[in-house]
N, C-alpha and C positions, 0 to 999 in steps of 0.2 A: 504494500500500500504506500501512495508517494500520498508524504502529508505537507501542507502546504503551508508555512509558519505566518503568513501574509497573512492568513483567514484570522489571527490572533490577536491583531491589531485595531485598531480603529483608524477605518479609512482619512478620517482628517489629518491623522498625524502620518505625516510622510517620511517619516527620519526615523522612524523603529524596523529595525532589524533583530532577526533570532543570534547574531551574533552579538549585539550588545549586553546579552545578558549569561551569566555565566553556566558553568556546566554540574546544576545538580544532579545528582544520581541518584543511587540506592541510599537507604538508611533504613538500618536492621529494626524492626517494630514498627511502622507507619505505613498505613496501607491509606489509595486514593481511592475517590471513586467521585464522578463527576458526572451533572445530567443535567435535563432542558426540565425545567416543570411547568414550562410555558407562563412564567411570570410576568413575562415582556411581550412585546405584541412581537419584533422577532425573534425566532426561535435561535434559542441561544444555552450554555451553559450556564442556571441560576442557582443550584444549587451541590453541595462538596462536601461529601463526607470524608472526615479524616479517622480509620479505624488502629485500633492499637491492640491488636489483638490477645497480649498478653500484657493489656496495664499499661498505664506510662502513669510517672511521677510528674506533676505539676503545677503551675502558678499564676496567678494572673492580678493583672491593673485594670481597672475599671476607670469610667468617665466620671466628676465628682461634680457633674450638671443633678439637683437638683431634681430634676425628674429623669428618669430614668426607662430602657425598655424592659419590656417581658421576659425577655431573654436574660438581662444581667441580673434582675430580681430571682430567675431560676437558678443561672449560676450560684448566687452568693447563698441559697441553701443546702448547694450541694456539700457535702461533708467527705464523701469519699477520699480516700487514701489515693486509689487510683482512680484516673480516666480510662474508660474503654474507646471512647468515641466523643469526637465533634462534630456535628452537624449545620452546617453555613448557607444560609439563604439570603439572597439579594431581593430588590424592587420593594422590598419591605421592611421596614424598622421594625413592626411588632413594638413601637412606641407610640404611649398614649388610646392601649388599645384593651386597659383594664382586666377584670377578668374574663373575659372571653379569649381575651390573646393569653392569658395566661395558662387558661384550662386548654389551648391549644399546644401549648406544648407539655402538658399533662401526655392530653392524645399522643402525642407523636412519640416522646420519650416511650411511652407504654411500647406502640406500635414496632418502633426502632430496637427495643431492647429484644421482644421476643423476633423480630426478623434478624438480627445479629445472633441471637443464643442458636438458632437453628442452621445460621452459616457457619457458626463454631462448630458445630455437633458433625459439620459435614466435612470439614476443613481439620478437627486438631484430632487426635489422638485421645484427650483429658478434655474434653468441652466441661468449659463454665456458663454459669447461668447469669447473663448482666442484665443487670437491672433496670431501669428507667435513671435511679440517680449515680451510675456510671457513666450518666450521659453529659456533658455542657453543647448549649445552644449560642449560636452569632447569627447578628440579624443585622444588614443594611440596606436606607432607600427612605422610603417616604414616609414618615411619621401621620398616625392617626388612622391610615388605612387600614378595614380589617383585614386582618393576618389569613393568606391563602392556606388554611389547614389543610383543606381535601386536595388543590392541588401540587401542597409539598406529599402527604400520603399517599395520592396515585401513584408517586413517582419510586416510593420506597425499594420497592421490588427489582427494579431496574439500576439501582444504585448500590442492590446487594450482587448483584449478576455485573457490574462493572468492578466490582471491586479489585484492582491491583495491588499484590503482596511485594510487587518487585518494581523499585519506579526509575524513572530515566528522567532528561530534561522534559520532553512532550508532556510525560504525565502532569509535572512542573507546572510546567505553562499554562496547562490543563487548568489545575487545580488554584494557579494566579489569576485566570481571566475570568474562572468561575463567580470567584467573590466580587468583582468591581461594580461600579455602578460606571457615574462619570468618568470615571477614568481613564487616558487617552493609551496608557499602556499595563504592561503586568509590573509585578516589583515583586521580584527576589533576589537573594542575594545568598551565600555560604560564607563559610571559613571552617577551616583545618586546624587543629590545636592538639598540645598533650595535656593530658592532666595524669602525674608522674610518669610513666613510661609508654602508657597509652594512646594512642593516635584516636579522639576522638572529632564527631563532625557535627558542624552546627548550621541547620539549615534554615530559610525563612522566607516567608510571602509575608505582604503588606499589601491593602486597598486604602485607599482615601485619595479625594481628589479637594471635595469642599467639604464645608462643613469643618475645616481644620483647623482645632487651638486647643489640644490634648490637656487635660489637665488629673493626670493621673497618679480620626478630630472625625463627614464620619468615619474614621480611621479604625480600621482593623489590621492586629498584626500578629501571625502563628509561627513560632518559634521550635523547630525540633532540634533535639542533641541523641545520641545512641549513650550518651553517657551515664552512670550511675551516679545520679544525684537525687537526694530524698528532695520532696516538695517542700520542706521548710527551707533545705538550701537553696535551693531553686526560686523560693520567693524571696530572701534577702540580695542574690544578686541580681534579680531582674527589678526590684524596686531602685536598686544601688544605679543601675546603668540607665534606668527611664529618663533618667530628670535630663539627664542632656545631650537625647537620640530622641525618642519621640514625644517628651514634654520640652522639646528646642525646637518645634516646629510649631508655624503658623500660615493659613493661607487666606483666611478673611476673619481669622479673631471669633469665630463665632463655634463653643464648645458642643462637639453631639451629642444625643442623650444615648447614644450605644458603646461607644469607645471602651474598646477592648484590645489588650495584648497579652496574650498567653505562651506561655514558655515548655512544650512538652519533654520530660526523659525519658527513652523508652529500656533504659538499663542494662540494654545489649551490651557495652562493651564493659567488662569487667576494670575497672580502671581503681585507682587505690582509694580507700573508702575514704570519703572525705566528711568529717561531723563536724566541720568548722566554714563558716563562710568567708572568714576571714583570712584559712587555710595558704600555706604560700604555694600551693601545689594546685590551687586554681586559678596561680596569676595568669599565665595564659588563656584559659578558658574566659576571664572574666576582660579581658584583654580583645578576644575573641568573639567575645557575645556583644558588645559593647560596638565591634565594628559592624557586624550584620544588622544591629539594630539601628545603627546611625547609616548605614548604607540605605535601608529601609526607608528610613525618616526621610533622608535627603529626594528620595527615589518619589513619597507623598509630597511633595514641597515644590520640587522642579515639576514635579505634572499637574500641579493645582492647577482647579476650570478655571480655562480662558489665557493662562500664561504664556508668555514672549520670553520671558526673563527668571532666570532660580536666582535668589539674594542673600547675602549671607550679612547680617547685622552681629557686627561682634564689637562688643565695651569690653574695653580692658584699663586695667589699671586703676579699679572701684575701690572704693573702703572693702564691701563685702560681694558674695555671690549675689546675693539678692537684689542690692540696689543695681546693679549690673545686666542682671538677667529682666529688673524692671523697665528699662530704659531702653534694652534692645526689643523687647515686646512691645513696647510705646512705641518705638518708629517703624515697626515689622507689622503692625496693626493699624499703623496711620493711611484711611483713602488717599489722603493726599499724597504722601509719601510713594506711596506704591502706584495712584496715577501718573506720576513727575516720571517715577521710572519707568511706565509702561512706556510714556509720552518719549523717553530718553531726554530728559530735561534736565540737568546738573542742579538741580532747586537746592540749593544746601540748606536753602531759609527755614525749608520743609523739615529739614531734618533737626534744624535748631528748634523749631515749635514740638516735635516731636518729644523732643529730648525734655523740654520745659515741663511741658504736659506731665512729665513721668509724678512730679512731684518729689522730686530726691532733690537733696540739695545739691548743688555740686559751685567748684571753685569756679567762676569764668574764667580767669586769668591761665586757667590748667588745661582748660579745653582743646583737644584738637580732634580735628576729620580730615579722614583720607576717602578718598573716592579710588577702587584701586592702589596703586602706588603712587595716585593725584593727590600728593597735602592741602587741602582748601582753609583750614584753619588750624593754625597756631597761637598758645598762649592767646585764647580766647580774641582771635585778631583773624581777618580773611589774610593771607599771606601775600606780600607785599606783588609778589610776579605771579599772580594767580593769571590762568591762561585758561578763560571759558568755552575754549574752540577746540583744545585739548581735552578735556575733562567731559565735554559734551562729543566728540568722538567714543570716550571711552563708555560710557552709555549708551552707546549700538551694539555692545556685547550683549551675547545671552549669560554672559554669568558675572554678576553686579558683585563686587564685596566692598562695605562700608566698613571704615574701624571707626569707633569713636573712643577716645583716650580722654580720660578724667583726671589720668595724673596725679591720682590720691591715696594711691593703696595697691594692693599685689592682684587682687582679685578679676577674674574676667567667664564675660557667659556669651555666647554662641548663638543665636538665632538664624534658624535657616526657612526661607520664607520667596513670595514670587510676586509679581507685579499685576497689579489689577489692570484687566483690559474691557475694550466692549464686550469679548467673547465669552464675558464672565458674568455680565447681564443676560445673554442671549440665552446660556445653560442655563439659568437661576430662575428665567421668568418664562421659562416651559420645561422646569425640571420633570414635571408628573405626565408628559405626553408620551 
């Protein structure tokens, strides 16, 4: 069968190829399985099972919007030690859809658990019986809508009869362009690491287009390792690595009610027991997970709807993290800011109201911005040979980095983020068609 990697893409976006993105493989316990359940009017990939047939260990971050969907309120009762199974549905948030969205995934956990217990029984040697709260649920799309129950369960059967125990990139890819919504391309990403002698691998997909200012965007991100790490460990260093990979991203400031990132173990490779997170035998690993997830993030940020330009807002040199990390979100969330850039406009003015805005005190006389390796302000002064025909050349780039130096302290935070354009009204205000 010749398969066609074009089909995988979104026709707008001309510049995605199967070679930009790397070569995931196998990984020992993570089985895919991917199918149409006609969510969309074209028929398309909407729904991804990710099975683990013997357990995984693991973690996860949630959105801290306030209101929240059906799905993340199922998750946070789950209690289980292990995960058997995740189940990922697009076109629908299954937010703001009360109990009925919630008794819908009653139904399906039920449904799921015994159509899984019956493909074990046919598949292992020792079949186990998984249960409905072996199960975690991901939902993204349009909030409010009822939740297509009957036809995510038509499609059950067919996603047990797809199920793959052995995956390549296609399954991959597969399983990337399953979950997106707006999204102009797929996002994943790997790495390779030891933890003491052991060659362990860490693999991951991400969705999010809009909707993105993670505060843990609609941002979904799944995280597999073959490694042996308990779920406690597993949750202090995916909390540890969130805050400046996918709580460093923004693409219109506005947080989801779904937002989730989960981190699966599936224990395969026997590596030296690690009871400590702090452990110096998970430098690499934690070294490791830290890249995938900020490849990930970066991957949501450059492809945010409607973007020309990925932007990298970095304050350095703050009293602390925090006033740092507030100040690059203040101009990483500013319209203005991000029209100037769509416009390629050198507006630094933009950037000084931005910075104002934050509310941090900061010295003027310490201030400087660079545009690129363009210095536009020193010691709180535009610089004497500032050259606007330079600096506004260097704004037809697609990849913008702003430093803004405070000059008061060691501390610095990272915001990676995109430029607002027309095409970002045009997705926005026929999102539901």
């Amino acid at each position: 069968m010749v398969i066609n990697f074009n089909n995988f893409f979104n026709t707008e976006n001309k510049n995605a190829k199967i070679g930009d993105f790397q070569d995931l493989d196998h990984i020992d316990g993570v089985s895919i399985s991917t199918t149409s359940a006609n969510l969309y009017n074209n028929k398309r990939d909407d729904v991804v099972l990710f099975y683990f047939r013997d357990g995984a260990s693991y973690a996860s971050v949630y959105t801290q919007s306030k209101i929240i969907s059906e799905n993340i309120k199922w998750n946070l009762k789950i209690k289980s030690k292990k995960i058997r199974a995740l189940l990922v549905n697009t076109r629908n948030a299954n937010a703001f859809t009360g109990a009925k969205g919630f008794k819908s995934l009653v139904n399906l956990a039920d449904s799921l658990s015994v159509q899984l217990s019956e493909k074990n029984k046919i598949d292992d040697e020792n079949p186990i019986k998984i249960r409905p709260s072996d199960i975690l649920f991901a939902s993204t799309g349009t909030i409010g809508e009822k939740f297509p129950e009957d036809k995510i369960k038509y499609c059950l059967p067919e996603l047990m009869q797809k199920i793959k125990y052995t995956q390549n990139k296609y399954i991959w890819m597969k399983a990337a362009m399953g979950i997106i919504t707006t999204d102009m391309k797929p996002k994943i990403a790997m790495e390779e690491c030891k933890i003491g002698n052991a060659t362990v691998k860490i693999y991951g997909i991400a969705k999010g287009s809009g909707m993105i200012y993670p505060n843990m965007a609609t941002t979904l991100g799944f995280i597999f390792t073959d490694a042996t790490l308990s779920s406690t460990i597993l949750r202090k260093i995916l909390k540890k690595n969130i805050e400046t990979t996918f709580n460093a991203i923004s693409c219109d400031g506005d947080t989801s009610t779904n937002d989730m990132v989960t981190i699966f173990s599936t224990n395969k490779i026997k590596n030296t027991e690690i009871k400590n997170a702090s452990d110096k035998k998970l430098f690499e690993f934690n070294k490791s997970l830290h890249n995938v997830l900020l490849n990930l993030a970066k991957r949501v940020a450059s492809d945010g709807e409607g973007a020309s330009k990925f932007v990298t807002i970095s304050t350095i040199n703050s009293k602390n993290e925090t006033q740092a990390k507030t100040i690059s979100f203040s101009v990483a969330n500013s319209p203005l800011v991000k029209t100037a850039i769509a416009g390629e406009d050198p507006n630094w003015g933009r950037i000084i109201m931005a910075i104002g805005k934050a509310k941090i005190k900061i010295d003027i006389k310490k201030l400087s911005i660079k545009f690129g390796n363009h210095k536009i302000i020193e010691k709180g002064e535009l610089i004497n040979n500032y050259n606007e025909e330079e600096v506004a050349n260097y704004m037809k780039s697609e990849k913008i980095d702003i430093v803004i130096d405070l000059g008061v302290g060691s501390k610095n935070f990272t915001v990676y983020t995109m430029d607002l354009t027309k095409k970002y009204i045009e997705i926005n205000s026929d999102y539901r068609s």
